[in-house]
Biopython code that builds the backbone (N, CA, C, O; Angstrom):
import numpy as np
from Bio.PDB.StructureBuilder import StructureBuilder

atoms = [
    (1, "UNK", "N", (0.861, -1.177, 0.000)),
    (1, "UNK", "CA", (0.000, 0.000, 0.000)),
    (1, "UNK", "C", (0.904, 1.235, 0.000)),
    (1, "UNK", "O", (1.679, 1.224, 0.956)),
    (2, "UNK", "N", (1.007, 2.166, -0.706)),
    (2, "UNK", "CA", (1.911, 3.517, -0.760)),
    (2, "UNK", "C", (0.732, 4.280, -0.210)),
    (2, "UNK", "O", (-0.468, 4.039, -0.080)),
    (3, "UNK", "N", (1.677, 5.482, 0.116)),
    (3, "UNK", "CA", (1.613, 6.427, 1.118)),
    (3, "UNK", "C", (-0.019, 6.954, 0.383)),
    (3, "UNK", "O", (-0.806, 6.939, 1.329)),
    (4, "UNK", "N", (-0.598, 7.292, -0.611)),
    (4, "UNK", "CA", (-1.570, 8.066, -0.668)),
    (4, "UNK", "C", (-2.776, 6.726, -0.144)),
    (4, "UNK", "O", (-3.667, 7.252, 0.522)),
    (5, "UNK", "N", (-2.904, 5.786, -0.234)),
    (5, "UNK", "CA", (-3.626, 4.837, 0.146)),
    (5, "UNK", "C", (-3.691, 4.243, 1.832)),
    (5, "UNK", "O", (-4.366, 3.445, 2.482)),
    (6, "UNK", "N", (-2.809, 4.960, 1.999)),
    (6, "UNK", "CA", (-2.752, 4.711, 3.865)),
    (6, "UNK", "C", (-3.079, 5.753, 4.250)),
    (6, "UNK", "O", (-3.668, 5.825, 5.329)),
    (7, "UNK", "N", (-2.690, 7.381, 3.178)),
    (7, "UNK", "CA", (-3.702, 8.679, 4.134)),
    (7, "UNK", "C", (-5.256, 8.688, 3.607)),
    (7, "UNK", "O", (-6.066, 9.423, 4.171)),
    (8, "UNK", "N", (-5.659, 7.835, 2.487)),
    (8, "UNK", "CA", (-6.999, 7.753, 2.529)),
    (8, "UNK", "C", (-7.445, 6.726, 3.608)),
    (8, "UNK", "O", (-8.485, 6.828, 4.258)),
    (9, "UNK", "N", (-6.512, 5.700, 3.723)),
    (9, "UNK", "CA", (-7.476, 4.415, 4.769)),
    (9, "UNK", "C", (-7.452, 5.201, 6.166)),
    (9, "UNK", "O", (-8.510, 5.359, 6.774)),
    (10, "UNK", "N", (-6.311, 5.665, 6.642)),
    (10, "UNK", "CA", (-6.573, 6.571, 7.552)),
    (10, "UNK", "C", (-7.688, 7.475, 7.549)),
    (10, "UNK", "O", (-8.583, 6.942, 8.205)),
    (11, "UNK", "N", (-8.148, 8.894, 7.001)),
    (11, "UNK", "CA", (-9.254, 9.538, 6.596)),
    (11, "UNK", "C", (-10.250, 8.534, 6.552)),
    (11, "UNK", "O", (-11.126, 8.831, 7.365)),
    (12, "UNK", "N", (-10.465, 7.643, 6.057)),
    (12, "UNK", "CA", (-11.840, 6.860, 6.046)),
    (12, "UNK", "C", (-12.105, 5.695, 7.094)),
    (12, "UNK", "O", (-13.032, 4.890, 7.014)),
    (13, "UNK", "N", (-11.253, 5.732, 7.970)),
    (13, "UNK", "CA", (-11.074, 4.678, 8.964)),
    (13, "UNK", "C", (-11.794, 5.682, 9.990)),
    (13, "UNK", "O", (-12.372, 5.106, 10.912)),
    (14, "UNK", "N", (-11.861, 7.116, 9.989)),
    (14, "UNK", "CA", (-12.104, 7.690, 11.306)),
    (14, "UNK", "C", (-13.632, 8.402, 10.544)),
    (14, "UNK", "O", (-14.544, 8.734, 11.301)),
    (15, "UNK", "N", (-13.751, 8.546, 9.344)),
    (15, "UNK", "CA", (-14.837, 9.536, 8.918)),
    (15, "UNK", "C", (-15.082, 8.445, 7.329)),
    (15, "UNK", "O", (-14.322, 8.340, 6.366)),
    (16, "UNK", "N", (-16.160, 7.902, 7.532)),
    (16, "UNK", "CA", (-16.511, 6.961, 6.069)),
    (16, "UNK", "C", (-17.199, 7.943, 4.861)),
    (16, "UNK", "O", (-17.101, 7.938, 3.634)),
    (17, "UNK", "N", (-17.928, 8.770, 5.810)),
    (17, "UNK", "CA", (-18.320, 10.098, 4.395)),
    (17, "UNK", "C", (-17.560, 10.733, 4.170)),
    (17, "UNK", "O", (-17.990, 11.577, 3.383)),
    (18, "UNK", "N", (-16.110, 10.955, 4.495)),
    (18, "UNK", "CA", (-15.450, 12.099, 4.047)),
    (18, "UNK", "C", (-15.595, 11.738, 2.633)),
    (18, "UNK", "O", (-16.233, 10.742, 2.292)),
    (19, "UNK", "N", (-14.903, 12.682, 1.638)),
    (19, "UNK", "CA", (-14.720, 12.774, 0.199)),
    (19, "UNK", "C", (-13.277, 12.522, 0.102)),
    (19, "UNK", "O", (-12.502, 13.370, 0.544)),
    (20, "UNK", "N", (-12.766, 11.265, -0.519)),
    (20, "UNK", "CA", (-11.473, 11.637, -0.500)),
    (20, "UNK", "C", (-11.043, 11.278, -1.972)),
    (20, "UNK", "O", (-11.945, 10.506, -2.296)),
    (21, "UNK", "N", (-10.291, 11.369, -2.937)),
    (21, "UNK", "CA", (-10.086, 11.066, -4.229)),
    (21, "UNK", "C", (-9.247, 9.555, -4.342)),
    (21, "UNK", "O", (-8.409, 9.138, -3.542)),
    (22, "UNK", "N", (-9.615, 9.050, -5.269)),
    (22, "UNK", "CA", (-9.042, 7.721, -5.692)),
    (22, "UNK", "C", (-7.411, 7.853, -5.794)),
    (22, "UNK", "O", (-7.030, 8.783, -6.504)),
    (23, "UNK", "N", (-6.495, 7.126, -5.242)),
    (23, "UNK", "CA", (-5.085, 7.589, -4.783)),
    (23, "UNK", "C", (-4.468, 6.839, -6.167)),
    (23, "UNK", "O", (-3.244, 6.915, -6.270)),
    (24, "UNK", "N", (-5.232, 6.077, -7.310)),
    (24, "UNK", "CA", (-4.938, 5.510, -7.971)),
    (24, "UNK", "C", (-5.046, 6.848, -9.170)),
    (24, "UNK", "O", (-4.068, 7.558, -9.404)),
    (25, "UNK", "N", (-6.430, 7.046, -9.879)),
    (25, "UNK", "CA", (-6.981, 7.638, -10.536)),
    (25, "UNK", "C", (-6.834, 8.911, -10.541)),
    (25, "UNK", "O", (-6.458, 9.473, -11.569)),
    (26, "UNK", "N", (-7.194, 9.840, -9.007)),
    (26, "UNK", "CA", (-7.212, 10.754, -8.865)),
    (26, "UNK", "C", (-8.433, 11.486, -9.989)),
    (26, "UNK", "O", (-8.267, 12.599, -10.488)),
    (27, "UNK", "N", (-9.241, 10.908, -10.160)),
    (27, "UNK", "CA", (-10.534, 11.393, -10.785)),
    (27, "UNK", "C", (-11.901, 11.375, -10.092)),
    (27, "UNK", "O", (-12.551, 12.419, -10.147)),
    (28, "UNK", "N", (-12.480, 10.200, -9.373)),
    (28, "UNK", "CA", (-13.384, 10.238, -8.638)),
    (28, "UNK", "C", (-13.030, 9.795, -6.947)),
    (28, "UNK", "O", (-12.052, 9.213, -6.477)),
    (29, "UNK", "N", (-14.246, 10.330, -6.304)),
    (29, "UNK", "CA", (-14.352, 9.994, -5.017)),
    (29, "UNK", "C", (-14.077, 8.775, -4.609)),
    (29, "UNK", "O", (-14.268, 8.056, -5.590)),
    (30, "UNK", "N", (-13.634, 7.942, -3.448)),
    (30, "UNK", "CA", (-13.508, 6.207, -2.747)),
    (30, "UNK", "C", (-15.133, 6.146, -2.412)),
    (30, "UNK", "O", (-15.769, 6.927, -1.705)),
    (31, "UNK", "N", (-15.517, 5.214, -2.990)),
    (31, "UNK", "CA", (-16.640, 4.232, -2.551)),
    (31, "UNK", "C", (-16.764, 3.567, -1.066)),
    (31, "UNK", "O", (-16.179, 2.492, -1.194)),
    (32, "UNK", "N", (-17.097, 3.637, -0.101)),
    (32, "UNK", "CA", (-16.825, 3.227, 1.053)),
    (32, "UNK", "C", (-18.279, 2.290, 1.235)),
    (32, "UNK", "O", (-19.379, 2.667, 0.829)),
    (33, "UNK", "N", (-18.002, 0.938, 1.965)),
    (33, "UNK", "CA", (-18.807, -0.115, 2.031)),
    (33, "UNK", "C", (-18.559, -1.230, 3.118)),
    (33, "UNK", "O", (-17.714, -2.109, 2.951)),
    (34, "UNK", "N", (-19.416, -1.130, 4.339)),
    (34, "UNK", "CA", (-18.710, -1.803, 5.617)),
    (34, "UNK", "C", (-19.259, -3.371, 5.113)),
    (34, "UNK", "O", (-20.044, -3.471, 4.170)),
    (35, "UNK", "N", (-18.859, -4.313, 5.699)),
    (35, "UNK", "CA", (-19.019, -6.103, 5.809)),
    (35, "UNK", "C", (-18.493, -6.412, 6.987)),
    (35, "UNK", "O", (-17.377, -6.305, 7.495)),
    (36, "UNK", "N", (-20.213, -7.086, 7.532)),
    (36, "UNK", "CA", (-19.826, -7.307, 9.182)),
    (36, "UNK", "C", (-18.867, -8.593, 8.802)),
    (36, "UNK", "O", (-18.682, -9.020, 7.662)),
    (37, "UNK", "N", (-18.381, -9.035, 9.847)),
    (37, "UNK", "CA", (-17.250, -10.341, 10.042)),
    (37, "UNK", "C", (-18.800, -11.623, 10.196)),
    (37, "UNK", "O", (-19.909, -11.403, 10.683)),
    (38, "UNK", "N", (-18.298, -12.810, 9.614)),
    (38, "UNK", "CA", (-19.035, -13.844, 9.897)),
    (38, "UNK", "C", (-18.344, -14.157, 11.428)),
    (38, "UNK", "O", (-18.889, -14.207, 12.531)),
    (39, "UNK", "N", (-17.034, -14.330, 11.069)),
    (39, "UNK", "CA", (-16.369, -15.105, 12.157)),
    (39, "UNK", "C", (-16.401, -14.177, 13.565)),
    (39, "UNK", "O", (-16.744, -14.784, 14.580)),
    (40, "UNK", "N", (-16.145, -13.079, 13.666)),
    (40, "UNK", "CA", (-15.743, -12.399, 15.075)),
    (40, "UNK", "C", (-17.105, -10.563, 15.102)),
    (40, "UNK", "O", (-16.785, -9.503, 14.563)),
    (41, "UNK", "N", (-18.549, -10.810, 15.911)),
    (41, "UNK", "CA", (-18.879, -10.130, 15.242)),
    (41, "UNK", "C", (-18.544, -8.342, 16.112)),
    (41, "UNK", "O", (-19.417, -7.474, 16.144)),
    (42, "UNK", "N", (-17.262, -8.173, 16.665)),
    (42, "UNK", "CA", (-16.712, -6.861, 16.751)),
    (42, "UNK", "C", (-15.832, -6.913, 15.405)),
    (42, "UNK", "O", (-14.866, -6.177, 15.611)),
    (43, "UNK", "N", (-15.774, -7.306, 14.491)),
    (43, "UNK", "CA", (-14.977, -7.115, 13.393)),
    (43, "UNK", "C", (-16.080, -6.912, 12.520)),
    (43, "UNK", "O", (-17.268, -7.230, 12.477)),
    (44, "UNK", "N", (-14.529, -5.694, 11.230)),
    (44, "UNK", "CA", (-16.106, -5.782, 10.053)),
    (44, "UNK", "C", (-15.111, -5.602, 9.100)),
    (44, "UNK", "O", (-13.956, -5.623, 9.525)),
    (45, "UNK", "N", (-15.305, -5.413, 7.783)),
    (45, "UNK", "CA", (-14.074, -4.875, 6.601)),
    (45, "UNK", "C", (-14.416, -3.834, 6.192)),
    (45, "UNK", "O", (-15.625, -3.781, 5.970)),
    (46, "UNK", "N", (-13.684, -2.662, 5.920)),
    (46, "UNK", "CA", (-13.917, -1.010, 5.153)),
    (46, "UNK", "C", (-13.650, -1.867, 3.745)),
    (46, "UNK", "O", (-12.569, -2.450, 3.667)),
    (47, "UNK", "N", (-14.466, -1.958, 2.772)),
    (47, "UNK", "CA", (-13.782, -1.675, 1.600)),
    (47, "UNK", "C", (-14.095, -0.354, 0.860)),
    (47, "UNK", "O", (-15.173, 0.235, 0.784)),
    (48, "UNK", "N", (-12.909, -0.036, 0.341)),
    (48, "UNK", "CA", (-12.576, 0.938, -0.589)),
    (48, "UNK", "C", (-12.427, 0.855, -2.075)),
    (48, "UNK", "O", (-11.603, 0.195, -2.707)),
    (49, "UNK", "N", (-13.273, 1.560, -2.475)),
    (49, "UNK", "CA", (-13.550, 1.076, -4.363)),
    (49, "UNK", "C", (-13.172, 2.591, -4.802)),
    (49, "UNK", "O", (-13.102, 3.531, -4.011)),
    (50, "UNK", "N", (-12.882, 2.684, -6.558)),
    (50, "UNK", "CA", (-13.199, 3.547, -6.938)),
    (50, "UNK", "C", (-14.177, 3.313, -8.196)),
    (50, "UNK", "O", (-13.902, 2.413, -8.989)),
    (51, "UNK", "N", (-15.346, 4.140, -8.387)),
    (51, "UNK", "CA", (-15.976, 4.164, -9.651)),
    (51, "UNK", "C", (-15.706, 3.655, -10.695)),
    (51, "UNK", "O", (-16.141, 2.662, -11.279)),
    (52, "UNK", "N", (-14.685, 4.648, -10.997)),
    (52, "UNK", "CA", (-14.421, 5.068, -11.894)),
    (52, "UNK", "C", (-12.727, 3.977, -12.700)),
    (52, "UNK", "O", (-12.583, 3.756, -13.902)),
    (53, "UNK", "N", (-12.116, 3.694, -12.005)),
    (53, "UNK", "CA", (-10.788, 2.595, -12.272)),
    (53, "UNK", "C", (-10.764, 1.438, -12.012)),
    (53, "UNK", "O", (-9.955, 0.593, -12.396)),
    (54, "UNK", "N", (-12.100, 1.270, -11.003)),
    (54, "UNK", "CA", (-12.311, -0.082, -10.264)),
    (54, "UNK", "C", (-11.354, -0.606, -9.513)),
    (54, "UNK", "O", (-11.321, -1.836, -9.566)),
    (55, "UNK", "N", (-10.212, 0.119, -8.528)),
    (55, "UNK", "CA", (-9.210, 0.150, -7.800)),
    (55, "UNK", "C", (-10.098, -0.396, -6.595)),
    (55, "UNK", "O", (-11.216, 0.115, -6.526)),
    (56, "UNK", "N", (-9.780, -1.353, -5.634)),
    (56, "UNK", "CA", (-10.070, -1.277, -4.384)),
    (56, "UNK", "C", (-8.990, -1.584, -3.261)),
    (56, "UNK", "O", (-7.841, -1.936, -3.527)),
    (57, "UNK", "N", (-9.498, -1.407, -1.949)),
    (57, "UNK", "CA", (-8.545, -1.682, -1.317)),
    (57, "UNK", "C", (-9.468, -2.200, 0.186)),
    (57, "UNK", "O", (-10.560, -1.693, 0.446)),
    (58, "UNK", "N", (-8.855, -3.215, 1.031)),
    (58, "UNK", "CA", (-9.813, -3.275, 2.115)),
    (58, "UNK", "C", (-9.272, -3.565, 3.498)),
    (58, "UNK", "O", (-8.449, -4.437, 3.774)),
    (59, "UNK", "N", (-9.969, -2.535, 4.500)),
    (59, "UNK", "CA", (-9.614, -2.627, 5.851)),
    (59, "UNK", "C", (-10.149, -3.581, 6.753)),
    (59, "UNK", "O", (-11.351, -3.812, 6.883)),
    (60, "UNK", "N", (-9.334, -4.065, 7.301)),
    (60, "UNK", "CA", (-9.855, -4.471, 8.423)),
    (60, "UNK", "C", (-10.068, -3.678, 10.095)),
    (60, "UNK", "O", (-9.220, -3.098, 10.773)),
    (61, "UNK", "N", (-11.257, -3.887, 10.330)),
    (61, "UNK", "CA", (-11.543, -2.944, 11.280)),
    (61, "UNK", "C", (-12.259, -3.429, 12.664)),
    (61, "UNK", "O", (-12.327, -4.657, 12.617)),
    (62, "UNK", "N", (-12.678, -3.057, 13.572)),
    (62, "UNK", "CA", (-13.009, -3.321, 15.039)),
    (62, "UNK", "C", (-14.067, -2.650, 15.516)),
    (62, "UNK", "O", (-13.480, -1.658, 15.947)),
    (63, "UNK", "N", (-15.214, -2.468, 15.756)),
    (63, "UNK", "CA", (-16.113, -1.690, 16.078)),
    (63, "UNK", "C", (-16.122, -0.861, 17.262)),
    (63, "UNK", "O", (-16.695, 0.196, 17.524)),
    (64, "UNK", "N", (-15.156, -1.789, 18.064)),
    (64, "UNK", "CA", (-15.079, -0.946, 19.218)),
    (64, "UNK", "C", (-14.076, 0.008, 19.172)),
    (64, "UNK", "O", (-13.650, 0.632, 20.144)),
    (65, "UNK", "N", (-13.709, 0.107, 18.027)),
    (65, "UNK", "CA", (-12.102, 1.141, 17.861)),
    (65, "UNK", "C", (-12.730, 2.596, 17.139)),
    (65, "UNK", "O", (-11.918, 3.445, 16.770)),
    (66, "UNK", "N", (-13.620, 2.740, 17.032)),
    (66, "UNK", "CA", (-14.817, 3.479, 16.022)),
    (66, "UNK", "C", (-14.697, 4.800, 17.365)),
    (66, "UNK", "O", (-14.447, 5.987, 17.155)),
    (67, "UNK", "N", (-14.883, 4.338, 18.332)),
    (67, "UNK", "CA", (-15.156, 5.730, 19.345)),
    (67, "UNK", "C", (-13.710, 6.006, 20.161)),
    (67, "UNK", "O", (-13.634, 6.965, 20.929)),
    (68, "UNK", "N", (-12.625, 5.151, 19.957)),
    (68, "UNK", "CA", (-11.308, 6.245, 20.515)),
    (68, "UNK", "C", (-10.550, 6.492, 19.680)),
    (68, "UNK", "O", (-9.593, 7.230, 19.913)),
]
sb = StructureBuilder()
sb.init_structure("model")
sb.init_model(0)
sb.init_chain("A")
sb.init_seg("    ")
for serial, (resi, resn, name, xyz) in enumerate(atoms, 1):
    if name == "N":
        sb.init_residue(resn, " ", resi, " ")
    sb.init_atom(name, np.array(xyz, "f"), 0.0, 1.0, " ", f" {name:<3s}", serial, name[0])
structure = sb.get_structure()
């Protein structure tokens, strides 16, 4: 993952509506789309799409990490 794709997962790890631009494309907005965990259900995945290049990328995340 290079640096513009870790300051978007960052930015969208703390704020899922922000607007942030495709770190690939740099033409359209990241698509943001949570998936609870089957296996563990305080887990979920951020994925990150773009429109427009069909770039994605996906986080893994914690629900309880959402409020500190």
């Amino acid at each position: 993952m290079n640096k513009e794709w870790i300051n978007a997962a960052i930015v969208l790890s703390k704020d899922p509506t922000t607007k942030v631009n495709c770190p690939k494309c740099n033409k359209h907005f990241l698509q943001v789309m949570d998936i609870e965990s089957n296996v563990n259900p305080s887990d979920f995945e951020r994925y990150l799409s773009c429109p427009g290049c069909n770039v994605q990328n996906i986080l893994r995340m914690k629900y309880n990490n959402l409020n500190g």
